[in-house]
Structure formats: structure tokens, C-alpha cells
C-alpha positions in Angstrom: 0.0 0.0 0.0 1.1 3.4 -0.9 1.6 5.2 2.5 4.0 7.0 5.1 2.2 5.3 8.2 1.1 2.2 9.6 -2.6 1.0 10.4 -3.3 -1.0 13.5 -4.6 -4.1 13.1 -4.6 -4.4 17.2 -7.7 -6.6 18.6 -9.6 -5.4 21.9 -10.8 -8.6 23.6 -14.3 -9.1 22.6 -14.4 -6.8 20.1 -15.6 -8.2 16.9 -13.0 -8.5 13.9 -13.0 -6.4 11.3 -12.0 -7.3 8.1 -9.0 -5.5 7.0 -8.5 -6.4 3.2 -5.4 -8.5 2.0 -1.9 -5.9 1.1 -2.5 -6.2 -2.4 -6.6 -5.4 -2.5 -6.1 -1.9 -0.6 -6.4 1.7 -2.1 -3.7 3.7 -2.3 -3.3 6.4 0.4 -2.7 9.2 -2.2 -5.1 11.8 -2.0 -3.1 15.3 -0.4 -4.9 17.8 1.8 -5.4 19.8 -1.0 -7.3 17.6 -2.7 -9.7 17.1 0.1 -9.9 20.8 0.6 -11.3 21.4 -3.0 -13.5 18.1 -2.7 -15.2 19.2 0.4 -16.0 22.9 -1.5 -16.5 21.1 -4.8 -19.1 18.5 -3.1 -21.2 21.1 -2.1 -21.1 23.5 -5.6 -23.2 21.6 -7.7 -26.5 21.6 -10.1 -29.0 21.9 -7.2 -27.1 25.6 -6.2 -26.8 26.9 -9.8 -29.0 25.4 -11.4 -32.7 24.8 -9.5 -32.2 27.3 -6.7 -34.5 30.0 -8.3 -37.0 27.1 -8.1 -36.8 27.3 -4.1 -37.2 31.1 -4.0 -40.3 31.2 -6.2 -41.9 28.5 -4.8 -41.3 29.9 -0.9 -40.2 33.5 -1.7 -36.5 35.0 -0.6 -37.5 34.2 3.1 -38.9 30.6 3.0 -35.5 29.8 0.5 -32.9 30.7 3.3 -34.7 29.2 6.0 -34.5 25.8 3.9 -30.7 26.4 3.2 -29.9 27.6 6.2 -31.6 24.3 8.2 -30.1 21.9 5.8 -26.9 23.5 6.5 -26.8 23.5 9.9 -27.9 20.1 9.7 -24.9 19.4 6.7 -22.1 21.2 9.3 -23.3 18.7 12.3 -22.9 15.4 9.7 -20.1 16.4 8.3 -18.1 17.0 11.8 -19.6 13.9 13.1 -18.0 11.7 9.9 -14.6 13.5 10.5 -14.3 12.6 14.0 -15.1 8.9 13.3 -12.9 8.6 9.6 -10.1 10.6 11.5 -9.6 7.8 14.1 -10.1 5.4 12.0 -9.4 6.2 8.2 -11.1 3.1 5.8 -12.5 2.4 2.8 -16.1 2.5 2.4 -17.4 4.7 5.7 -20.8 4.9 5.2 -21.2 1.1 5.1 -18.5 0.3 7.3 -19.5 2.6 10.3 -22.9 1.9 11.0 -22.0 -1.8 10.6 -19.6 -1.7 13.5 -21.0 0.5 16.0 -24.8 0.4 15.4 -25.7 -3.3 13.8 -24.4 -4.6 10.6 -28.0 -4.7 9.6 -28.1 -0.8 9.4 -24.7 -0.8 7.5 -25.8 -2.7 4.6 -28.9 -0.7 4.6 -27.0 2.8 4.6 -24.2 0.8 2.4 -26.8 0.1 -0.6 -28.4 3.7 0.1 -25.7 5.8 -0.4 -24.8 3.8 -3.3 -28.0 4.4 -4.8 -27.8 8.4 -4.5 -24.4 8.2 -6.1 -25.3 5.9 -8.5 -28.5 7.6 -9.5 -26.6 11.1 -9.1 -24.2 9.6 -12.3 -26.7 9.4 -14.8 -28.9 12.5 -13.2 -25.6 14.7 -13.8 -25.6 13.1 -17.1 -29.3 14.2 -18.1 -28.7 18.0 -16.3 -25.4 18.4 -19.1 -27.3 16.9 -22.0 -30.2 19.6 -21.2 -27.5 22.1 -20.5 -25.9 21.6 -24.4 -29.3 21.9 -25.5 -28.6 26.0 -25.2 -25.9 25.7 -27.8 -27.1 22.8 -30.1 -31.1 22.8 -30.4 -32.5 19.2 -29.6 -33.8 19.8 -33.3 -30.4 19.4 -34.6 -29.1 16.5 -31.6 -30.9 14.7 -29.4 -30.1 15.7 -25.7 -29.0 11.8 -24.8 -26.0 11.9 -27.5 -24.6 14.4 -24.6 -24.9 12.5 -21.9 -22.7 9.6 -23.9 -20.1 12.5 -25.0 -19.8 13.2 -21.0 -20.0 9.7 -20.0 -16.5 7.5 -21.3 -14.1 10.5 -20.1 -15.3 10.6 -16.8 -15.2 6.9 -16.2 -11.7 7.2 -18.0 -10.7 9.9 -15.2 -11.7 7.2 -12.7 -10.4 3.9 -13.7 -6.7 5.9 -13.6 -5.3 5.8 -10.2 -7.2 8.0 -7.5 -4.9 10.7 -8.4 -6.4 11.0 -11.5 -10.2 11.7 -10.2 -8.4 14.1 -7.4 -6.5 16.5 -9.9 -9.7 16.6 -12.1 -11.8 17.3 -9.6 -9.2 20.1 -8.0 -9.3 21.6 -11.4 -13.2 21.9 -11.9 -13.7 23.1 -8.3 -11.1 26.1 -8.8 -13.2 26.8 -11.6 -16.4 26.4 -9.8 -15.4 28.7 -6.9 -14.1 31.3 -8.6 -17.5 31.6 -10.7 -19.6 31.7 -7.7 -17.3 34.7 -6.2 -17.9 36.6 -9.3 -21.0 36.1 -9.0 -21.7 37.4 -5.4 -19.4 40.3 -6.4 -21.2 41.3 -9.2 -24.5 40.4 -7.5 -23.6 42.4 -4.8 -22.7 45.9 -7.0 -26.2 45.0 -8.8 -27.9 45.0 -5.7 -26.6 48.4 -5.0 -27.7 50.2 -8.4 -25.0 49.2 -10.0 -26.1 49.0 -14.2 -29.5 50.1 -13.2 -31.6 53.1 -13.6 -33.9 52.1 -10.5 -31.0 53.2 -8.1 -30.3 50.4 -4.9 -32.6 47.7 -5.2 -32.3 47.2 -0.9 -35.5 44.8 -0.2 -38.3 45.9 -2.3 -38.3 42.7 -4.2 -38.9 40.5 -0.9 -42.5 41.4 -1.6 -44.0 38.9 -0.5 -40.8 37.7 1.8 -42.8 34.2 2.1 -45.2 32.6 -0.6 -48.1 31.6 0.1 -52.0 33.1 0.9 -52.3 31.3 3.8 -50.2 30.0 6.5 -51.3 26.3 5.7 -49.8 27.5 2.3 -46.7 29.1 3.3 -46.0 26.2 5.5 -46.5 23.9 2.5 -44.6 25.9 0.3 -41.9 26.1 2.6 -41.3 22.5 3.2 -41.4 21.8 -0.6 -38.2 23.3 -1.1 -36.2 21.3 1.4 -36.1 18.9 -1.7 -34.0 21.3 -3.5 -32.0 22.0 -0.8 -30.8 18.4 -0.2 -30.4 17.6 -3.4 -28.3 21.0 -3.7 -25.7 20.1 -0.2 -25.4 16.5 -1.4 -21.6 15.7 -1.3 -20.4 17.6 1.4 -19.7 14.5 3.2 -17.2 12.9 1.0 -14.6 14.2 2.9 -15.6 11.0 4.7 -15.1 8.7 2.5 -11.7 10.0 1.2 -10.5 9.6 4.3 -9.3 5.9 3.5 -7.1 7.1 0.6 -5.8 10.5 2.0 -1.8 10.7 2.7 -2.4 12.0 6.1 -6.1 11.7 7.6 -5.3 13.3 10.7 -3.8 16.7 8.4 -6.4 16.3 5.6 -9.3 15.4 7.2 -10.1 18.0 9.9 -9.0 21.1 7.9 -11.2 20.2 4.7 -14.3 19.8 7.8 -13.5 23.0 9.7 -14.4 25.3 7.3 -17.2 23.5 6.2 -19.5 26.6 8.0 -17.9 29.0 6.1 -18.4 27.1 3.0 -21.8 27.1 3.7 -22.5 30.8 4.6 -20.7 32.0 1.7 -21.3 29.9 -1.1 -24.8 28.8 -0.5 -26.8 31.0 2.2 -24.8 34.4 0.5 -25.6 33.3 -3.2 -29.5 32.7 -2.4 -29.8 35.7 -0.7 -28.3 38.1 -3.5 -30.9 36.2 -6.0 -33.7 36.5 -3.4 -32.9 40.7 -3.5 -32.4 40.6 -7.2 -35.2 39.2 -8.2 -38.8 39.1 -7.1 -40.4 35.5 -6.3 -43.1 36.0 -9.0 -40.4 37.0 -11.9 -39.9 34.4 -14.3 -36.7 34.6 -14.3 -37.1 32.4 -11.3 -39.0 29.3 -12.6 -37.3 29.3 -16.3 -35.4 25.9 -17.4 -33.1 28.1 -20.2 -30.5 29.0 -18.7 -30.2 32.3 -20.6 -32.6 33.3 -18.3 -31.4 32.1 -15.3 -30.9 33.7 -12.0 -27.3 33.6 -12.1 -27.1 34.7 -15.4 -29.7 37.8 -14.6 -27.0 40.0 -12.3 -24.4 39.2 -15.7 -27.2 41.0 -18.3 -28.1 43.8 -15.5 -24.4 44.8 -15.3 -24.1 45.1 -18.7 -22.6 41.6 -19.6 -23.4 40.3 -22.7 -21.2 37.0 -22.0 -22.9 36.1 -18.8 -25.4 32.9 -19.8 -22.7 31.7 -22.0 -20.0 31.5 -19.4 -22.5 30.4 -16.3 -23.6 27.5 -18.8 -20.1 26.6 -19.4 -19.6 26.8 -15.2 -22.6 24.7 -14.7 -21.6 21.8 -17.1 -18.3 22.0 -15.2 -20.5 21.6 -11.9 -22.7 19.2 -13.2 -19.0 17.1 -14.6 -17.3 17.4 -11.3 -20.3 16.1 -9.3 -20.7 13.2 -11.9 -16.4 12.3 -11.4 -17.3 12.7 -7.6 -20.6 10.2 -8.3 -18.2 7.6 -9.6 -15.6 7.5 -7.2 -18.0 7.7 -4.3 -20.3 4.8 -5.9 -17.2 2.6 -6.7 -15.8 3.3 -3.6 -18.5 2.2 -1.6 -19.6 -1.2 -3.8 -16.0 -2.2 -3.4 -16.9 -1.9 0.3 -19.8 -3.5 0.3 -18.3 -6.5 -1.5 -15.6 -6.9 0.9 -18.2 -7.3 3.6 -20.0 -10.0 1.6 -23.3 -7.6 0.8 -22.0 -7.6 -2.3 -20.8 -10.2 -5.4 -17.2 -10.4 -4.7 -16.7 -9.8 -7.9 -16.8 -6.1 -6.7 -13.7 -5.8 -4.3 -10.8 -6.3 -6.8 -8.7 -4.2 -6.5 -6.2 -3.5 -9.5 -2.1 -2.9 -8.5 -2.8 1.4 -9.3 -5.6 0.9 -6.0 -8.5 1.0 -8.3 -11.6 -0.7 -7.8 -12.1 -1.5 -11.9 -15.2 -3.8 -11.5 -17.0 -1.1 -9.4 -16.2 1.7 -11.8 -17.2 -0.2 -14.8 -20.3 -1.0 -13.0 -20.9 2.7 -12.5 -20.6 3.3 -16.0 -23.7 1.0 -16.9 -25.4 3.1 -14.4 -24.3 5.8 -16.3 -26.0 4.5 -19.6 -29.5 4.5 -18.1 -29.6 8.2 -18.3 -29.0 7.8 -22.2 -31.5 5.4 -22.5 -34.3 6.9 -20.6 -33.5 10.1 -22.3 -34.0 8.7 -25.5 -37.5 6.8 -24.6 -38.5 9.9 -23.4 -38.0 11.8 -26.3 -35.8 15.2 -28.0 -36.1 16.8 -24.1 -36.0 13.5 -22.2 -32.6 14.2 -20.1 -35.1 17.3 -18.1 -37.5 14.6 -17.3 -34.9 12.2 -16.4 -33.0 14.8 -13.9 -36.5 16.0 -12.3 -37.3 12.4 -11.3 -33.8 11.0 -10.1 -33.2 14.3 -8.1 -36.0 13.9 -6.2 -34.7 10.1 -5.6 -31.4 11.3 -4.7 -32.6 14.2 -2.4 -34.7 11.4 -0.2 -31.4 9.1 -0.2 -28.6 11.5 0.8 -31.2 12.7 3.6 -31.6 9.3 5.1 -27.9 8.7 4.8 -27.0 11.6 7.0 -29.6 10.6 9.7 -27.8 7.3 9.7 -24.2 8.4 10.3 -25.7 11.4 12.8 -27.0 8.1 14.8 -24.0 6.1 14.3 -21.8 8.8 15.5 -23.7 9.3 18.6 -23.2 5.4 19.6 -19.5 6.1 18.3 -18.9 8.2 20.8 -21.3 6.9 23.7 -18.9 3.6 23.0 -15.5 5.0 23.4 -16.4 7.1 26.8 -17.9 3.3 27.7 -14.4 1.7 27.2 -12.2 4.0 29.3 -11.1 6.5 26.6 -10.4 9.8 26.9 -12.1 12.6 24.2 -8.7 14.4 23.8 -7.1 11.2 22.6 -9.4 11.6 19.0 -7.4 13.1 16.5 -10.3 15.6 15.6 -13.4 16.2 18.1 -16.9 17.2 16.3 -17.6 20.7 17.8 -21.3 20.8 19.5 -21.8 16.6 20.5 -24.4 15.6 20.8 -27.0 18.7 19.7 -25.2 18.3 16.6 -26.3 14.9 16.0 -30.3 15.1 17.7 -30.4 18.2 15.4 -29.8 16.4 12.2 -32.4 13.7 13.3 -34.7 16.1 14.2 -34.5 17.4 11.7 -34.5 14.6 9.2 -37.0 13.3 10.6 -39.4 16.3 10.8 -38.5 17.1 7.0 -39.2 13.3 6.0 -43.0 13.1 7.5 -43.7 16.7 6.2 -42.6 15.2 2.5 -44.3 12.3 2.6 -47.5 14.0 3.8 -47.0 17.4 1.1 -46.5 14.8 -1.8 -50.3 14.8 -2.3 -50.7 19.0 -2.4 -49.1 19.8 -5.4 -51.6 22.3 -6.3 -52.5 23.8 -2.9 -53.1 23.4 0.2 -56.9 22.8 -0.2 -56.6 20.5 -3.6 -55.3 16.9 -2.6 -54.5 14.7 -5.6 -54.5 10.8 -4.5 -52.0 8.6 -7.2 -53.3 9.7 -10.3 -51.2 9.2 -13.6 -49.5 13.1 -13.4 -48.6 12.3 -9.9 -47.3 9.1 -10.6 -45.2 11.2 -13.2 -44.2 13.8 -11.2 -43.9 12.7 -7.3 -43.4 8.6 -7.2 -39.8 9.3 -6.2 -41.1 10.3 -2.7 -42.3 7.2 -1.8 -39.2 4.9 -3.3 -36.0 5.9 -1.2 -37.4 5.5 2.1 -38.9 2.6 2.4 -36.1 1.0 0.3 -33.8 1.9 3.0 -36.7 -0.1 5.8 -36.9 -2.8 3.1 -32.7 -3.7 3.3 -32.5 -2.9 6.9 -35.5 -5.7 7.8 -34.2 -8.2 5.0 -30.9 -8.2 6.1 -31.4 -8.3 10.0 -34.8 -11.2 9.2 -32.4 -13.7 7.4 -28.6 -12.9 8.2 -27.3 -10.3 11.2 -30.2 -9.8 13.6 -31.3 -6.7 15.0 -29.5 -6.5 18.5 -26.8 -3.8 18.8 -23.1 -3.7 18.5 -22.8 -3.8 22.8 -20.2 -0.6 23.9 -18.1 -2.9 25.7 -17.4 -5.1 21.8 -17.2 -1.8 20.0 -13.6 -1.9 18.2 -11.4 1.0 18.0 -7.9 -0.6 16.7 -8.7 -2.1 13.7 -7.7 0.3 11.3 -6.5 3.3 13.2 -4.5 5.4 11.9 -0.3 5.2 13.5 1.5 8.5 12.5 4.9 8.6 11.5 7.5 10.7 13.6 7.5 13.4 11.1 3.8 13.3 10.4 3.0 13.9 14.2 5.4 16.7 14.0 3.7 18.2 11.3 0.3 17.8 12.6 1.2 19.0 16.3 2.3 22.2 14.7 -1.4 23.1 12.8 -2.6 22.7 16.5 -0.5 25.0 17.4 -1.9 28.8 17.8 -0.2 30.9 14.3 2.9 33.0 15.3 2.5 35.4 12.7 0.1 37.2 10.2 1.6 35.3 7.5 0.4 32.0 9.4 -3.1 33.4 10.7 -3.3 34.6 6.7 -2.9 30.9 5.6 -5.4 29.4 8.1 -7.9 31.6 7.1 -7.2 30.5 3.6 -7.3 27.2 4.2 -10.7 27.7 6.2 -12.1 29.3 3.4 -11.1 27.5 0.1 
């Protein structure tokens, strides 16, 4: 295995083993810190922000948009903190399986296993459909059919991905450089629009929050509220592969906490910032808002009112790149996670080869046939299929990456309620989740609250006093809502009926060794010195850096 340091392998008595796979089966520890920096912005910069925010803000007005973002967020910052304590201690392949099937039941890890498998699977060929519609703005669906795109797209990102891991971690540096620096032109000039700038209406200040909240009612502005949280989860899913990295990073215990810690910042300024300047730019009524061009797109509208002519052409060309780095980050995360799986026996063994470079070919390749059913769907559904195809699986994928999060929010706290058990000390984990355990009831809370309203607003698409029950334009529309969910119910049940159980991984069995992380001299030295309080401007100037970006 490529790496500086050495993984324990130590057994507490009791504790139940672990598989560790053989020397030659492993991924290669070769992911730096600053790929995991860019990952954890570039997970949370995707289609859902640029792409179906303005949906959010005319469906619950400037208001009812931020409130979504803003709980999602707070729920996002509370997961992601929780995965970096637990990946930072111990460092493996496939977290999102692995963890919930060591310190909760293995019954709940090949339930969250297979879920988050699904999302990324389905996020493949949904990224796939969302580039094939965005193409259509340069070449009309007259002249070629939206699911030749998603094939163009398709084979080089697989390619990217059956390299070594260094291959999808330098792509996917690349494409989130290029996706932060568009959304920080984009609050800039946002920002000088906002004050009169390429106007004749002078400072636009709040006149456009009119009404701040959708909705005649407040049965309605409830409802229309809640219907956005969709497009927020959709929107934040990614921001905890940091997590799942964390088994091929050089240095965890480096890499790790500083992509996490400015995961708050991330948020306020890239998401909550960016839907509040298009909130004060634009009214909730204006079409603007609502349309699928993207020349007339919210992003694009602070380009055309400051006078630039350019602006839909490059924000298509930035989206794409969105939409391409969340489809590389869909394949590593999906192979990644099937290779996991398959180690464990949930999955064909077929699935866990592992090539000399560390990469999991089987589960990539597998990926890529995922890929294909975006292409085939958008072709039965006609020139404009890939739109139809991206409503449906983000809906899908929203549900999924929500039900994931409540899982590892659970398995952290029973994490941490295990190690206090055994006699260890908190200041002995390389990287302590701030705000244990509100953190983690908050993100059930609220995952839970969000889920029941969903499955209960599913039926009041038009209104609050017009219930539609299962006819064929619901079916169409709003049969993702009830697929996800109980999915995740189905695996967990099947798998603890006929193979695991359902008792609980006892405190006093929970194992901590297997697969800890043993730093090297040098890399203890390093990592004792960013603990350290900076010395000098030139320090605090880097820290904030690497907070920020």
C-alpha cells in the first residue's frame, strides 16, 4: 500500500474483527490535503445551487428559501463534523457502510451501504441528463438529441476514474477552482447589482422580498416552505465525502479536519450568500425564477443587469463543469462504496478487486452502466427527455442523501457513547466534532421532521386545499417520494430477518484498533504544529485560507 504510516490491526478482547483487506486489495493512500480541501467545496457546488435554486425562492419566496438552506446547513455542518471525527480515528474504505455496521448493527450498515450507493449511482446518470439539457442551449434538440450528450460526457469521466485516485483528485481540483471562482464573481457582481450598479432604478435594498414568504395562507406558506427542502438536499449532497476519502488520503489526521472546519464557512458564503443576493435581485413571481433556459437564469440575470453580454454563456459553461465534477465525484464515491460492500460479503465479490494502481475497476465499470441508463431513458422519453430524467432521479437522490445523514448522525452518537464506555479519553481523538451531541439530535430532528412533512406534502401539489391521490401526473411527477425511504426499511429488515439480527453492536465489543491510523514521527510533527496557535500574520493569513477555500 502506498503510504508514510502504519494502520493497526490491534484486537480489543471481545471486540468483533473487522475485516482489514489483504496488502495487495487496498487503495492507495494518495489523496493530499489539498485535494480534500477542494472536494469538500467542490461536493457542495453543484446543479442543485446553480441550477434549481431559483425554483426554491419562487416556490417559498426569498425568506422561505434561506430558512431551507440555512436548516439543511446547519444540519450538513453537524454530519459532516460527526464523519470527521469517526474517519479521522479510524481512516477506511467504504465509511458509510462500514461505520454503522460496526458501531450500530451490521443490519443498518448494509442498509446505509446500498443507500448511499443508490444516490451516487443515480446522481451519475442524473448529472448526465442535467449536461445533456445544458448543451441543448448551444445545439437545439432539433439538430441533436439531448442523450448523445450525456454519452459524450459519459466514457471521459469513467476514463478519469479507472486511472489511479490521483487521476479523479486532480480533475476534480481543477473543476472546483473553476467552480469557486464563478460563484465569487458572481456574489461580487451580484452584490454591486444590488446596490444600483447598471441600473436606472437606483439600490434595489428589499423591495423585491414582496411577499418575503409565498403563500396566501399560512397552511400555504408552511407547504410551500417544506417543498423546497427537496431542492436543498439535493443541492448540499456531497459535502460528506470528505468522509469517504478519508481511506485514501496521505495524512487523515492533516487532511481530514482542515477540509471539515471550514465546512461553516463554505456554507455561509457559497450557498446561504448566493440565495440571498438572488432572493434581493429578483422578485419570487419574476420568471426569471421558474425558467429551465439558462439564458434566463438567475445567475445569469446579475451578468445581463451589469451590462454583460457574456454572462449565460460563461455560467452554462460553469454549470456543465459543476454538473461534470459532481458526476467524477458520483463515480468515485459509488465505486468506492460497492468495493466496500463487497468486501463485507453484501455484495458479489466480484466487486472488491482491487487493481495494482488501488483501483476498484469492476466497481467503476459497473458505474458506467449506471451511467447508460440516463442515455436510454432520455431517449424513450424523447428530444427533451434528459429534463424529465433529472426532475425524477433528483427527487430520488434528495430522499437518499437525507436518510444517509440521519444514519451516520445516529452512528456517530453510539460512536462516541462507546469509546467514553471503554475508558477512553475525548482528547485522545485526533479531531473532536464541535457541538456533541445537539449536533447529532439536530440532524435527526431534523431529518425526521422534514421526511414526514414530504411524505405528507406529496399529495398538495396544487394547494393546500386540492389533494390529488395517485393519479397518472402524480405518478409522473412525485413517485420518487415514496421509493427511497422505504427502500432503506426494506434492506434494513431483510438483512437483520435472514442474516445479522437486529441486537446492537454492545459498547463494551465496539472496536477501535482495527484500522486506526499510526503516525509517523514526522507526520505527528507536522500535525502537532497546525494545532499549534499561528505565530505570525503570515500563518493566521494561511489558516484563514485554508478555512475558506
Amino acid at each position: 500500500m502506498s503510504s508514510d504510516f502504519a494502520v493497526s490491526t490491534t484486537k480489543e478482547a471481545n471486540a468483533p474483527v473487522m475485516e482489514i483487506a489483504p496488502e495487495g486489495q487496498k487503495l492507495h493512500r494518495k489523496l493530499q490535503a489539498r485535494h480534500l480541501e477542494m472536494i469538500a467545496i467542490g461536493g457542495t457546488i453543484g446543479t442543485g445551487l446553480l441550477l434549481r435554486s431559483g425554483g426554491a425562492i419562487a416556490r417559498s419566496g426569498p425568506i422561505g428559501a434561506l430558512l431551507c438552506f440555512s436548516i439543511v446547513g446547519l444540519q450538513v455542518f453537524g454530519v459532516a463534523s460527526s464523519i470527521g471525527e469517526m474517519a479521522t480515528l479510524l481512516p477506511v474504505e467504504g465509511a458509510f457502510s462500514h461505520f454503522p455496521a460496526r458501531f450500530v448493527t451490521p443490519a443498518l450498515g448494509f442498509a446505509g451501504g446500498w443507500n448511499y450507493w443508490l444516490v451516487w449511482a443515480l446522481t451519475f446518470p442524473a448529472e448526465m441528463a442535467g449536461i445533456a439539457g445544458l448543451m441543448s442551449f448551444w445545439v437545439p434538440t432539433s439538430t441533436c438529441a439531448s442523450w448523445v450528450w450525456s454519452l459524450v460526457y459519459l466514457v471521459p469521466l469513467v476514463g478519469l476514474n479507472l486511472f489511479s485516485v490521483t487521476g479523479f483528485a486532480e480533475a476534480e481540483f481543477f473543476l472546483c477552482i473553476v467552480k469557486i471562482f464563478a460563484i465569487v464573481l458572481f456574489l461580487l457582481i451580484g452584490t454591486f447589482v444590488w446596490f444600483g450598479v447598471g441600473q436606472n432604478t437606483g439600490p434595489l435594498g428589499f423591495r423585491n422580498w414582496s411577499p418575503a414568504i409565498v403563500g396566501d395562507s399560512d397552511k400555504q406558506r408552511f407547504l410551500n416552505i417544506g417543498g423546497s427542502f427537496t431542492t436543498a438536499f439535493f443541492s448540499y449532497g456531497g459535502s460528506e465525502l470528505v468522509g469517504l476519502t478519508a481511506g485514501e488520503a496521505a495524512n487523515p489526521r492533516k487532511s481530514v479536519p482542515r477540509a471539515i472546519n471550514g465546512t461553516f464557512w463554505r456554507i455561509l458564503i457559497f450557498y446561504i450568500l448566493s440565495i440571498f443576493l438572488v432572493g434581493v435581485l429578483l422578485a419570487p413571481d419574476s420568471p426569471i425564477l421558474r425558467a429551465k433556459s439558462i439564458s434566463q437564469s438567475p445567475f445569469v440575470y446579475a451578468y445581463s443587469q451589469a451590462g454583460i453580454n457574456w454572462g449565460a454563456d460563461f455560467m452554462n459553461v460553469v454549470i456543465i463543469v459543476a454538473a461534470s465534477s459532481a458526476a467524477n465525484s458520483a463515480v468515485y464515491a459509488c465505486a468506492r462504496t460497492l468495493m466496500r460492500l463487497a468486501s463485507e460479503g453484501s455484495a458479489p465479490r466480484f466487486f472488491a478487486k482491487v487493481d495494482k494502481r488501488g483501483v476498484p475497476v469492476n466497481s467503476v465499470l459497473l458505474v458506467a452502466v449506471f451511467g447508460l441508463v440516463a442515455v436510454v431513458a432520455a431517449y424513450a422519453s424523447g428530444p427533451d427527455g434528459s429534463a424529465h430524467v433529472f426532475d425524477w432521479l433528483s427527487g430520488v437522490i434528495a430522499y437518499g442523501i437525507m436518510m444517509n445523514w440521519m444514519i451516520m448522525s445516529f452512528t456517530h452518537l453510539r460512536f462516541r457513547a462507546g469509546y467514553l464506555a471503554q475508558g477512553r479519553k475525548i482528547e485522545d481523538l485526533p479531531y473532536v466534532a464541535p457541538f456533541y451531541p445537539y449536533a447529532d439530535y439536530a440532524s435527526l430532528i431534523i431529518g425526521t421532521w422534514i421526511t414526514a412533512f414530504l411524505f405528507v406534502s406529496a399529495f398538495y401539489t396544487n394547494g393546500v386545499d386540492s389533494a390529488v391521490f395517485f393519479d397518472s401526473q402524480w405518478w409522473y411527477d412525485k413517485s420518487w417520494t415514496y421509493f427511497g425511504i422505504p427502500l432503506v426499511f426494506i434492506l434494513f429488515v431483510a438483512h437483520g430477518a435472514f442474516k445479522s439480527g437486529f441486537a446492537l453492536v454492545k459498547y463494551e465489543d465496539m472496536d477501535f484498533e482495527t484500522g486506526k491510523l499510526v503516525e509517523t514521527p514526522e507526520q505527528k510533527a507536522e500535525n502537532d504544529h497546525l494545532n499549534e496557535k499561528p505565530k505570525n500574520m503570515k500563518e493566521w493569513g494561511q489558516r484563514l485560507w485554508y478555512k475558506l477555500f
